[in-house]
C-alpha positions as a Markdown table, in Angstrom:
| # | Residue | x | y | z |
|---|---|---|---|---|
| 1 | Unk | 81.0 | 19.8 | 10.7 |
| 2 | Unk | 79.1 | 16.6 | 8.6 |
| 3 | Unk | 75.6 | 17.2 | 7.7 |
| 4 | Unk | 74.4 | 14.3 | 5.5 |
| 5 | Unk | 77.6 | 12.3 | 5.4 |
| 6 | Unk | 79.4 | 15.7 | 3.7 |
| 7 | Unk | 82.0 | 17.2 | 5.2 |
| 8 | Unk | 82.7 | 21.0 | 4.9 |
| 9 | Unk | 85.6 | 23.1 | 6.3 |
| 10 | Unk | 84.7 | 26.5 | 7.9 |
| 11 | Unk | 88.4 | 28.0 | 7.4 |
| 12 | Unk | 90.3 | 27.2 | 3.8 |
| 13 | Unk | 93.6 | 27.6 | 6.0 |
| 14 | Unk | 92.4 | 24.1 | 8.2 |
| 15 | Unk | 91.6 | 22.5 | 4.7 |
| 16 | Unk | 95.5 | 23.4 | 3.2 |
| 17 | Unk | 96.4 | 22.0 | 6.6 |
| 18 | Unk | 94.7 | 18.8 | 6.9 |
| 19 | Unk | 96.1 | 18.2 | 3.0 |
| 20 | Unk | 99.4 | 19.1 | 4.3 |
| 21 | Unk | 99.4 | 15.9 | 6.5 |
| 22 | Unk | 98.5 | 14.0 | 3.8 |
| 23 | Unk | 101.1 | 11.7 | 2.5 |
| 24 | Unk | 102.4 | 12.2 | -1.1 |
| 25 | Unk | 101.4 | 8.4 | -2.4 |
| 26 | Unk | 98.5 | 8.7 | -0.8 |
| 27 | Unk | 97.4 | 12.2 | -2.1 |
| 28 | Unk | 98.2 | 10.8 | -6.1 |
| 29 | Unk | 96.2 | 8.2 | -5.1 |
| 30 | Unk | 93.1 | 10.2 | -4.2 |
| 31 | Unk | 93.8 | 12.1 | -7.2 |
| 32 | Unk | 93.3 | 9.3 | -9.4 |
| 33 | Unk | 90.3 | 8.0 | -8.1 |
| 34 | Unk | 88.8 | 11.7 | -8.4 |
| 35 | Unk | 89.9 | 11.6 | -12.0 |
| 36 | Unk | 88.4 | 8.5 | -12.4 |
| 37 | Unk | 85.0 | 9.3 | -11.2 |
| 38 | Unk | 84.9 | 12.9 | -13.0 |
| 39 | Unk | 86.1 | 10.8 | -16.1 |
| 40 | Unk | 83.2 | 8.6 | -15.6 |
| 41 | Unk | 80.2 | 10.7 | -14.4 |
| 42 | Unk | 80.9 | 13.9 | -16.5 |
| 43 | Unk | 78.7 | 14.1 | -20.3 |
| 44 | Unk | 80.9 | 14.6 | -23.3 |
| 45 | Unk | 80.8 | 18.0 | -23.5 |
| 46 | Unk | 81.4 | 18.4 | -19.9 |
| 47 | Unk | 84.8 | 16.3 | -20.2 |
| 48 | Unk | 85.8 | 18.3 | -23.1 |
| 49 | Unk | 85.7 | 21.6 | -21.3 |
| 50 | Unk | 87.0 | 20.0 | -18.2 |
| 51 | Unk | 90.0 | 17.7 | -19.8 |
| 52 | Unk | 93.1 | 19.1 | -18.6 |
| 53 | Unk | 91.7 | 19.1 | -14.8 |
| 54 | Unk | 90.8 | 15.8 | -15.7 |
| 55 | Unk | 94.2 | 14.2 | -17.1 |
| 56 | Unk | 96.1 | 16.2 | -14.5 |
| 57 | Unk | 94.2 | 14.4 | -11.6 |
| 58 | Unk | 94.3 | 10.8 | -13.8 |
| 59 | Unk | 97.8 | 11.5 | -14.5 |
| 60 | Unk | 98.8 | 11.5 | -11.3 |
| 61 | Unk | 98.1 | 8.0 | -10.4 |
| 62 | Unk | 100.1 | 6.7 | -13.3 |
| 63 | Unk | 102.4 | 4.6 | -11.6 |
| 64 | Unk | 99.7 | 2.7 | -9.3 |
| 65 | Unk | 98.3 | 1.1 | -12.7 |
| 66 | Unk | 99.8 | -2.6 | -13.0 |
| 67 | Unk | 101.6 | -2.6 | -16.6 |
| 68 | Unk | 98.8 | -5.8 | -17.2 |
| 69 | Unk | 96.2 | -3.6 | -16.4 |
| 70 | Unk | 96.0 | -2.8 | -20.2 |
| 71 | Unk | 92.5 | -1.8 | -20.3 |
| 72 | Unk | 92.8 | 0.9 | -17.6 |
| 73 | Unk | 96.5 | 2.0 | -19.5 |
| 74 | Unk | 95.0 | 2.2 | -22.4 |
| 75 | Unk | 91.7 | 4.7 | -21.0 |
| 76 | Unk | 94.0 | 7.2 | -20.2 |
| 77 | Unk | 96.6 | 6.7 | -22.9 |
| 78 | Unk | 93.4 | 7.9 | -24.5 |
| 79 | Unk | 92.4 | 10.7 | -22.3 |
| 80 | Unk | 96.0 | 11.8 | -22.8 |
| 81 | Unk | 96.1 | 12.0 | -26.5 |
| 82 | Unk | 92.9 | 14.6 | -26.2 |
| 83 | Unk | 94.3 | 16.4 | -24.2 |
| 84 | Unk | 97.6 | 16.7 | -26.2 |
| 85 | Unk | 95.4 | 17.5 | -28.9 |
| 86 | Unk | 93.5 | 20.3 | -27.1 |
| 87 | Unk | 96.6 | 21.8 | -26.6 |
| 88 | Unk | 98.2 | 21.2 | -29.8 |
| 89 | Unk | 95.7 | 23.5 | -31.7 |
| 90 | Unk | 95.9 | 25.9 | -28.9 |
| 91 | Unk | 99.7 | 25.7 | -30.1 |
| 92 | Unk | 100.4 | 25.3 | -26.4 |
| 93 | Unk | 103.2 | 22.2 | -27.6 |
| 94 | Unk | 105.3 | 22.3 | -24.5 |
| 95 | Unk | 101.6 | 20.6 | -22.8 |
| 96 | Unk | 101.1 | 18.8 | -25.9 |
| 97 | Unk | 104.1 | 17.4 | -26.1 |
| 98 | Unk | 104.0 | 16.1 | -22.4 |
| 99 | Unk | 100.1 | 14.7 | -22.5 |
| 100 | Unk | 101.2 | 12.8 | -25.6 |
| 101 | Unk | 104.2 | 11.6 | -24.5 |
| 102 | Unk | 102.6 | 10.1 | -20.7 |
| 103 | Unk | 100.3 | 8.2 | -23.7 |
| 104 | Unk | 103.3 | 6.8 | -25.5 |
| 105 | Unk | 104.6 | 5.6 | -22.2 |
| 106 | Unk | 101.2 | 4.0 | -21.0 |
| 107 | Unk | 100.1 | 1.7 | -24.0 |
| 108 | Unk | 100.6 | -1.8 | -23.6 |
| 109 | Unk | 103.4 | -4.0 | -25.1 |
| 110 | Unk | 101.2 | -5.3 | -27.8 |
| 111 | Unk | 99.7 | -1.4 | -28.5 |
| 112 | Unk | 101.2 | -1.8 | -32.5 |
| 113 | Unk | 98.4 | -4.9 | -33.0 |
| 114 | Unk | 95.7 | -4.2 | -30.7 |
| 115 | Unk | 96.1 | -0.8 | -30.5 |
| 116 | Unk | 97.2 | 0.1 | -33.7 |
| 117 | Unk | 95.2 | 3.3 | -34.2 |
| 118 | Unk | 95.7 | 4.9 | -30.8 |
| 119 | Unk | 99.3 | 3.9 | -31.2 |
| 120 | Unk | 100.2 | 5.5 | -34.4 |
| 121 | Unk | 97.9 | 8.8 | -33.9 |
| 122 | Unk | 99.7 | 9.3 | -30.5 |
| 123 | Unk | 103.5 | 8.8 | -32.0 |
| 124 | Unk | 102.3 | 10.9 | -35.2 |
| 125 | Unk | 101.1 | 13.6 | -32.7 |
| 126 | Unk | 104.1 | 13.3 | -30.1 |
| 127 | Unk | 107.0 | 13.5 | -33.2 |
| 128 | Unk | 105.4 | 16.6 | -34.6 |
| 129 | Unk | 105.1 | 18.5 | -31.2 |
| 130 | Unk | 108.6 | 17.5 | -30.4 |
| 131 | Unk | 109.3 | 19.2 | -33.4 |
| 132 | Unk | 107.5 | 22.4 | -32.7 |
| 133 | Unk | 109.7 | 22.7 | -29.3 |
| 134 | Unk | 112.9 | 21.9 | -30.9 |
| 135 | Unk | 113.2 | 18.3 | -29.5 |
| 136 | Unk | 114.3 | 16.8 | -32.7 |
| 137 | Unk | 115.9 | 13.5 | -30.9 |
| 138 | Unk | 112.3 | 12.8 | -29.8 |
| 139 | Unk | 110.9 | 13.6 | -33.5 |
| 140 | Unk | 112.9 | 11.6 | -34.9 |
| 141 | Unk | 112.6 | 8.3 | -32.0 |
| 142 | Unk | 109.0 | 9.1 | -32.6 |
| 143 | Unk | 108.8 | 9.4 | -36.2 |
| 144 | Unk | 111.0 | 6.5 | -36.8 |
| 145 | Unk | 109.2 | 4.3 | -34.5 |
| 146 | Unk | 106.2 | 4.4 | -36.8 |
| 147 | Unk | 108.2 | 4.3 | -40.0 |
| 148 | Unk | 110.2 | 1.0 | -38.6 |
| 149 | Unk | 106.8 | -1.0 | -38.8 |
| 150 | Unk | 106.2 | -3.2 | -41.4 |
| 151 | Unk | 102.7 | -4.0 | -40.7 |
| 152 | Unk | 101.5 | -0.5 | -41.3 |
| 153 | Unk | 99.8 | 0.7 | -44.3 |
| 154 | Unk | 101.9 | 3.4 | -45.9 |
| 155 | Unk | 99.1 | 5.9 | -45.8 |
| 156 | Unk | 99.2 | 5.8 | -42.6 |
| 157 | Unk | 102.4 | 6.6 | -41.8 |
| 158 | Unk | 102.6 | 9.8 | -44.1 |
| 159 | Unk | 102.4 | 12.4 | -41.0 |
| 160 | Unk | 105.6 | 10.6 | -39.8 |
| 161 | Unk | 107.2 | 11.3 | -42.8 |
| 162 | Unk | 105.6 | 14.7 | -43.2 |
| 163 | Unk | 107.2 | 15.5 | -39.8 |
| 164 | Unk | 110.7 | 13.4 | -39.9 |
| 165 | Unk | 111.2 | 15.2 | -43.0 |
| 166 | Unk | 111.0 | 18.4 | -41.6 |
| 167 | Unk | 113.1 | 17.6 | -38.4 |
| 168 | Unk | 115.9 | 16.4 | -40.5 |
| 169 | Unk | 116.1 | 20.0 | -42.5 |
| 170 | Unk | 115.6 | 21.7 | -39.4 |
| 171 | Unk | 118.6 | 19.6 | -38.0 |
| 172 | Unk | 120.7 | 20.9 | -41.1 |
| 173 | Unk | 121.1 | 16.8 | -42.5 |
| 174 | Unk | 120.7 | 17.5 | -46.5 |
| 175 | Unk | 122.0 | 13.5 | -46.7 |
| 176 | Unk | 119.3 | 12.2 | -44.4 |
| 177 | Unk | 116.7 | 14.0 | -46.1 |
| 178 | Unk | 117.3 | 13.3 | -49.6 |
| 179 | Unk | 117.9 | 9.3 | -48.1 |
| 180 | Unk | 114.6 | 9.5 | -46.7 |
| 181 | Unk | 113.0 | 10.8 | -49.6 |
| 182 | Unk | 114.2 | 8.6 | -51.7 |
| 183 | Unk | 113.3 | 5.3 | -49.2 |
| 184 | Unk | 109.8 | 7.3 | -49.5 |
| 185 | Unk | 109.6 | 7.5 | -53.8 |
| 186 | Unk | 110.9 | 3.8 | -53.7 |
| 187 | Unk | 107.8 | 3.0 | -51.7 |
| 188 | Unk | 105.3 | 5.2 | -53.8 |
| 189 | Unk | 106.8 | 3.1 | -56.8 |
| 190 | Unk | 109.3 | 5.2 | -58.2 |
| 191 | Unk | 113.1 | 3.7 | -58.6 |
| 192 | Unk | 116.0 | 5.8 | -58.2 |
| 193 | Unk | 119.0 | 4.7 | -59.6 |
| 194 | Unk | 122.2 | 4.5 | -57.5 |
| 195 | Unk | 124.0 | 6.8 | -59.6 |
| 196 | Unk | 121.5 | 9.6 | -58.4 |
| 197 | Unk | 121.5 | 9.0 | -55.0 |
| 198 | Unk | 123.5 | 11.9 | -54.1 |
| 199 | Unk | 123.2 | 15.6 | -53.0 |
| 200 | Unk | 124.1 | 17.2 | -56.6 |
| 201 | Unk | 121.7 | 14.9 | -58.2 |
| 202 | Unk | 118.7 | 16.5 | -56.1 |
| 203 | Unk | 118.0 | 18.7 | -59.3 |
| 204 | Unk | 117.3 | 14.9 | -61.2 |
| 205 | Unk | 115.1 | 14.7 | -58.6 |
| 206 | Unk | 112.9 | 17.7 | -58.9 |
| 207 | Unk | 110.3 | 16.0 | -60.8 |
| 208 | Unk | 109.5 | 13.8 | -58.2 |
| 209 | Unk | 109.8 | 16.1 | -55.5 |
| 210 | Unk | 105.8 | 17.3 | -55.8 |
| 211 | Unk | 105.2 | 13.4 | -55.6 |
| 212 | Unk | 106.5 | 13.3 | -52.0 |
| 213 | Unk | 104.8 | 16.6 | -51.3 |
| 214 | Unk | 101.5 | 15.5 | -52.3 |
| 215 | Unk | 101.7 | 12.6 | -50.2 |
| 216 | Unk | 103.1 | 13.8 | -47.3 |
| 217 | Unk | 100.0 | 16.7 | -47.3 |
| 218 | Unk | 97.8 | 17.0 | -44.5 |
């Protein structure tokens, strides 16, 4: 029946039907454009409580956005990374983990100097929930993509380190830690001579240690 250019269905069993017949790409298609006007029409607060019916619906559109469409990429890249954060300090990772890593994926070729600050919160965010599901191969590619940049200030890339740290011990790699440690004193202005760059000079290195913890704090 229509009544005022709305449609409504008098048996939910037609509705799952008609949706049946639907094809696939046209059905992610519809999906995004729902997304897209919930995204748009609903307040703040609204959004918030909605967000993971939101990005779902978005999500599922991804591959219809042109890779130069960066604007639109980098909308959802955004929605994404609230959403991984939503379910981050719900400690639901395995979602987090997914959200943040669809937002790596979507950001733009230039993201590390146009998009610097999305860019690194969402690789900070994706290497520590890969690390809190046991993905350490995706901590450290995440981790390590931050730490590779010259252009970013070394405060910002102390969650990286916070994080690659930690997937390194939990990888049992004593070598790459200590390495790592030391590229991170070297940084913070402490020299190391070679002579103590080795495992049994870790005690030599105590003193220093509560400098890399204090900077590698949240």
């Amino acid at each position: 029946p229509v009544e005022s250019g709305r449609f409504s269905w008098l048996h939910d069993k037609i509705q799952e039907g008609m949706y049946a017949l639907v094809p696939k790409q046209r059905k992610a298609k519809i999906s995004h454009h729902i997304g897209r006007l919930l995204q748009s029409k609903l307040s703040e607060d609204l959004l918030d409580e909605n967000i993971f019916l939101v990005v779902r619906l978005l999500n599922k559109g991804i591959k219809f956005i042109p890779t130069t469409d960066s604007t639109s990429r980098v909308m959802l890249a955004e929605i994404n990374l609230l959403a991984g954060k939503k379910s981050f300090h719900r400690s639901d990772f395995d979602h987090a983990v997914s959200y943040f890593s669809k937002g790596v994926a979507l950001l733009p070729s230039n993201c590390w100097r146009v998009y610097d600050e999305l860019t690194i919160e969402l690789y900070s965010y994706a290497g520590e929930a890969a690390y809190c599901v046991g993905q350490l191969f995706e901590t450290e590619r995440f981790c390590k993509a931050i730490l590779g940049r010259n252009n970013i200030p070394l405060l910002s890339k102390r969650r990286a380190y916070r994080t690659l740290i930690r997937g390194l011990n939990a990888k049992g790699s004593p070598e790459l830690v200590t390495e790592t440690c030391i590229e991170l004193l070297g940084k913070l202005g402490c020299k190391i001579p070679n002579k103590l760059r080795t495992l049994r000079a870790i005690p030599t290195l105590l003193a220093a240690k509560s400098r890399v913890a204090q900077y590698t704090a949240s």
